[in-house]
Structure formats: C-alpha cells, structure tokens
Phi, psi and omega in degrees: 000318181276102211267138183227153188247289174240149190298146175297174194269231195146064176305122157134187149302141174264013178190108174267312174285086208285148202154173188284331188261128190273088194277292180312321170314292171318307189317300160301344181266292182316292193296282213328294178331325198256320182310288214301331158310288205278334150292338133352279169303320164274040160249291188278327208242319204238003174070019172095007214277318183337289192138159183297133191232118167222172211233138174269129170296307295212303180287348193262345168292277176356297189294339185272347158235098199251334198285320175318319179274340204258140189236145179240111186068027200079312208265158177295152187249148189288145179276255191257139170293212194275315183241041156270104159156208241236137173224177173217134201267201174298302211215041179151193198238159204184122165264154186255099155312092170235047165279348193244151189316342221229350152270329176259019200256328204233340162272347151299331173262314173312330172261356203066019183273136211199190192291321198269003201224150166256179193294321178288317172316301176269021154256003158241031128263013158214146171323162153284342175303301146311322164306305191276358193271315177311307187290307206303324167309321188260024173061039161247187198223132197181153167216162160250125206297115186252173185247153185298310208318279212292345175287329218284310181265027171250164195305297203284334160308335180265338200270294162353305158291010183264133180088161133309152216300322162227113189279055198284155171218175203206141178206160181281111191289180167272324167099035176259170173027030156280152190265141174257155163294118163246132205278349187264335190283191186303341199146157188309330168254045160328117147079024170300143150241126171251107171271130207242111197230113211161149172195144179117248152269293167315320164274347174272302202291024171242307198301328173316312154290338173271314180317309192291353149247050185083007170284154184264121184254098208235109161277154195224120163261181175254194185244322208298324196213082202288191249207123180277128170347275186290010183232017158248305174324305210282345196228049177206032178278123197108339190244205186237152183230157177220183182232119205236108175309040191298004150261012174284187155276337163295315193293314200294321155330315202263328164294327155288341159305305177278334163283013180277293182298355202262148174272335162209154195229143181220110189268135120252039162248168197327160173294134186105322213280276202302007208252342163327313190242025162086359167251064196267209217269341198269301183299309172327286214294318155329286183288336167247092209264358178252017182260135194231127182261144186244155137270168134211145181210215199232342189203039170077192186249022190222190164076133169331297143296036190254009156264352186287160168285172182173124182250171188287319181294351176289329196300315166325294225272002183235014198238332173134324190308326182287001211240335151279333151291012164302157181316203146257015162258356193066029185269157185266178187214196190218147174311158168293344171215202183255080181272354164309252153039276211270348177285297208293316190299310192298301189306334182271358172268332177286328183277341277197303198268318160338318153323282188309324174288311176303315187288259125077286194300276241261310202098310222286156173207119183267163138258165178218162191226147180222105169244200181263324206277330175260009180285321161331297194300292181301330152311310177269035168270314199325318209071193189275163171009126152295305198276153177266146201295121185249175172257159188256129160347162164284166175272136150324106148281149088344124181214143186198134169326139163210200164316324204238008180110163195283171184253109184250104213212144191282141167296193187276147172269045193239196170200138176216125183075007193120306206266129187333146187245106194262138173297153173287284210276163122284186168284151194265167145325123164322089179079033191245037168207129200258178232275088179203147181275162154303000000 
C-alpha cells in the first residue's frame, strides 16, 4: 500500500537502549513508515513542492518517551500512579492500570482493597488469574504477567498473531468532498480533516503526527470521563479539541455534521463501543463511502479480547514481554518506553496518509485496523538488537506558551529540508473549542 521510491534517511545510531528486544528497531522502522508515506505523497501529489521529510535518531528516542521530556510549568509531569504497575499474587504477578480515576475506583472494589486492606494485601489472596478475571469484570484494566509460551498458545494470543501488522480493506469511493493537495499550503496535508476520536497514547501520536504536517485535527472527548491533563498536553500539540455527547440527539446531529466534511475518522475505543451508538465502521462507510477510517484497540479485532480494555503495559505484561524483561530476582519488567503505543501510532499514521494518496489518485477509499497486542507480536519477531548500543545526541527541544504555563517538550522526530520539524501549535484548553471544522 505504501508506494515508496526510496527508504527514509536516518541521521544517528540504530540501537540506544539497552535490552533483550530490538526496541530501537520498531521505532525506526514505524517513523520510517511515515517518512516514506509522507514523501511519497509530496512527491506524486504536490510535486515535490514541500520538501524532503528525514529522520533524527536522536528525536525518535525522545519522541517515544516524550512524557519524560515535557515539563508544564516547569514542573515534571507524573508517571504511573499509585496503583499501576506489578503486584504479586498466591502464584505469580499481575499488572494493574489505574491512572485514571474511575480505574483505579473498580480495580479497588474488585479485590476488596480499602482504607484497612492495600492493594498488594488483597491480590495475594487471589491467583493472578482470579485477580485479573475480577478486575476486568469490574470494568478495570489487568493482566496477568504470562510467559510468551502461554501467551503464544492461548486463545487470545493466537488471535493476535493473525493478519499483517495493518490491516486494510478497500471500496470504490465516489470521488465527492475529497480533500485535494495544495502545494500553497501549510504542509503536505494542508486542509486534510481528521476527526480524532483516541485517547491516550496511540491514536493522539498519529494525529499529532498529521497536525505537525499540516492536517486540521479536531479531537471529540465525551463529558463523563475527561482526558488526564498531562496526556492530553504531551499529545495535542497541534490540534484542536472539544468535548462533545454523542449519545445525546443533539450530540449525535452534530458528529454527523462532521463526519459529512470530515476526511479521515480515526477510532480508538474498544470494539463495539461506537456501533451502540450508531457510528461504529460498517454503518459510517455506508453513510459516508468517502471517509476513510482508521481503528485501533489494545487486543485486536477477533479473538476473545477483542472487547477488553487495554493498555501498552497491560499488552506487555499478558503477551511475554514484562516476562522477558524481568529482573535477576524474577520480578517482571518493562519495555524503556511505552513503544507498543508510540510505534502503533507512527504506523497508523503512514497507514492514514497512504489511504489519502490512494483516494486523491485512484477514488479507492480505504480503512485500516491496528491493535497493540499485534504491534506486540512484530516486536518479538524482531529478536534482540543486531547493532551495538550507542548513545543518542541530547533531544532538540522546544518551549512555547499555553494554556497550562509555558511548555518545555521534544520536538518531532523529523527534519524537513535539513531542519528540526517543530509541532504548529500548542495544546489548546481542554474541550474549550468548538465541535465545527474551520
């Protein structure tokens, strides 16, 4: 799908991080994906008028840990809360997710953990199995820390390993409301509309990535469950964001007003969520046949989990990886950054624009499907490193006013024409812009 004339360039070293998993491998290879997309297109659409998009070693270790670089007000921004990371159970380990309030509200009621009990005090009254069939039952997010063997020959593991990595399919558009290329513009997707309906990591770091080569990006939150401060801050530079009901009548009138104009729709929530409430992917390509939709989840689009929540340390700790990164004590460990996440994210963005250049040429208008769990799956193919570990340059940074206090933050891991590629924007205010294209 991605027609490429030559590989991106690459300035720096290929392997920084030291561990058993060819990390550095992913990273560079997902931005590659997109250089090579996105010059591709500037090439073939605008005639070259943009410019050469190439790669900094040095910005893609940074950008994949970009919350370690961002300072808000001066200050560090927080990692995993209090009750995120490895607990240890009657007969093995089990990870938790609780940053956001309403997860770590329901993995506390689920195990009995309270003002008299801590949280490791009750999961070591239950297996890790039971532990995670309790939280996940109780609308929390766990895994139980697996070995790859038992992931690799388990239901949902097998499900995971199935398909290529992005998973496209195609139908004949009309060729009505399509976005054209203008070589005048702003960046190569000048005046692209992407409705960006994703949280967290993955699904922000691709829009994030299309705003920074000119697409107009408008994210849609709900009112219920807002978006945590510094993980809307590290991933929303460039766009625009509002908070929108789409399970009122109202809300939903007005998410159809954009999705007629809008040009690419990009999902990351669970399989299913959205078709409740009448936009899930079969119906949308009916009513919109020229809209080309992206997916993304945490544990694919088959398979027994392919409705669980999920996050990138959950996908580690039930897929083999925390279990291969363990200690000399035998405690699990973790990847150096959350690159399931930020890989995924890069790739779905090379798949987004590959998309836009096929409809653009061809009318074909495509979708694509992405989860963490098969992003998971290409990470251990790699095996370990090839290259020997080098150190990477310091990161280019950026600092600029906002909303939240000036902003201290790593730049894009790109260069176009030579020169560091800086985000347009800041992050606006939260949900304080409204749900209307410009």
């Amino acid at each position: 799908m991605l027609t490429v004339s030559e590989p991106a360039h690459i300035t720096g070293p290929l392997s920084w991080w030291h561990g058993p998993l060819d990390v550095e491998r992913l990273a560079l290879g997902s931005v590659s994906l997109f250089v090579n997309a996105i010059n591709a297109m500037d090439a073939q659409l605008l005639g070259g008028a943009y410019g050469r998009a190439e790669i900094l070693a040095s910005q893609v270790a940074a950008a994949f840990g970009s919350m370690a670089h961002l300072r808000i007000a001066g200050e560090k921004t927080q990692g995993f809360a209090q009750h995120s990371g490895f607990y240890r159970c009657a007969d093995g380990w089990i990870r938790t997710h609780a940053n956001y309030p309403h997860h770590e509200q329901r993995l506390l009621r689920a195990v009995g953990a309270g003002a008299d009990t801590t949280l490791q005090a009750a999961l070591l009254h239950h297996t890790a199995f039971q532990a995670q069939e309790l939280i996940v039952g109780s609308g929390g997010v766990a895994a139980k820390v697996q070995t790859r063997k038992q992931w690799l020959e388990s239901v949902s593991g097998k499900a995971a390993q199935e398909g290529h990595w992005a998973q496209f399919t195609h139908h004949q558009g009309t060729g009505q409301q399509s976005w054209t290329p203008d070589p005048q513009g702003n960046g190569p997707l000048s005046g692209l509309r992407v409705l960006d309906l994703t949280r967290v990591i993955a699904g922000p770091t691709a829009t994030r990535t299309l705003a920074a080569f000119g697409a107009q990006v408008l994210r849609i939150d709900g009112p219920l469950l807002p978006e945590l401060s510094a993980q809307h801050i590290d991933t929303g530079f460039g766009k625009r964001n509002t908070v929108l009901d789409i399970s009122s009548s109202a809300g939903k009138a007005r998410m159809n007003q954009l999705l007629e104009q809008a040009d690419v729709l990009i999902c990351g929530y669970r399989s299913g969520s959205l078709s409740r409430l009448g936009f899930g992917t079969e119906a949308l390509q009916l009513k919109y046949p020229n809209l080309i939709i992206a997916e993304l989840n945490a544990w694919g689009h088959d398979g027994p989990w392919m409705g669980r929540r999920g996050f990138d340390s959950i996908v580690q700790a039930a897929c083999g990886i925390a279990d291969i990164y363990q200690s000399e004590d035998g405690s699990p460990g973790a990847l150096p950054v959350q690159a399931l996440d930020h890989a995924t994210g890069y790739g779905l963005a090379a798949a987004m624009v590959s998309l836009v250049q096929a409809r653009a040429q061809t009318r074909r208008v495509g979708s694509v499907r992405f989860s963490l769990a098969r992003t998971a799956e290409a990470l251990c193919a790699f095996g370990p490193p090839l290259d020997s570990v080098q150190e990477v340059d310091p990161p280019l940074l950026g600092r600029r006013p906002s909303a939240y206090g000036i902003l201290d933050y790593a730049l894009t891991p790109f260069t176009v024409n030579g020169e560091p590629l800086d985000f347009r924007a800041a992050p606006p205010a939260y949900g304080q812009d409204q749900p209307i294209w410009l």
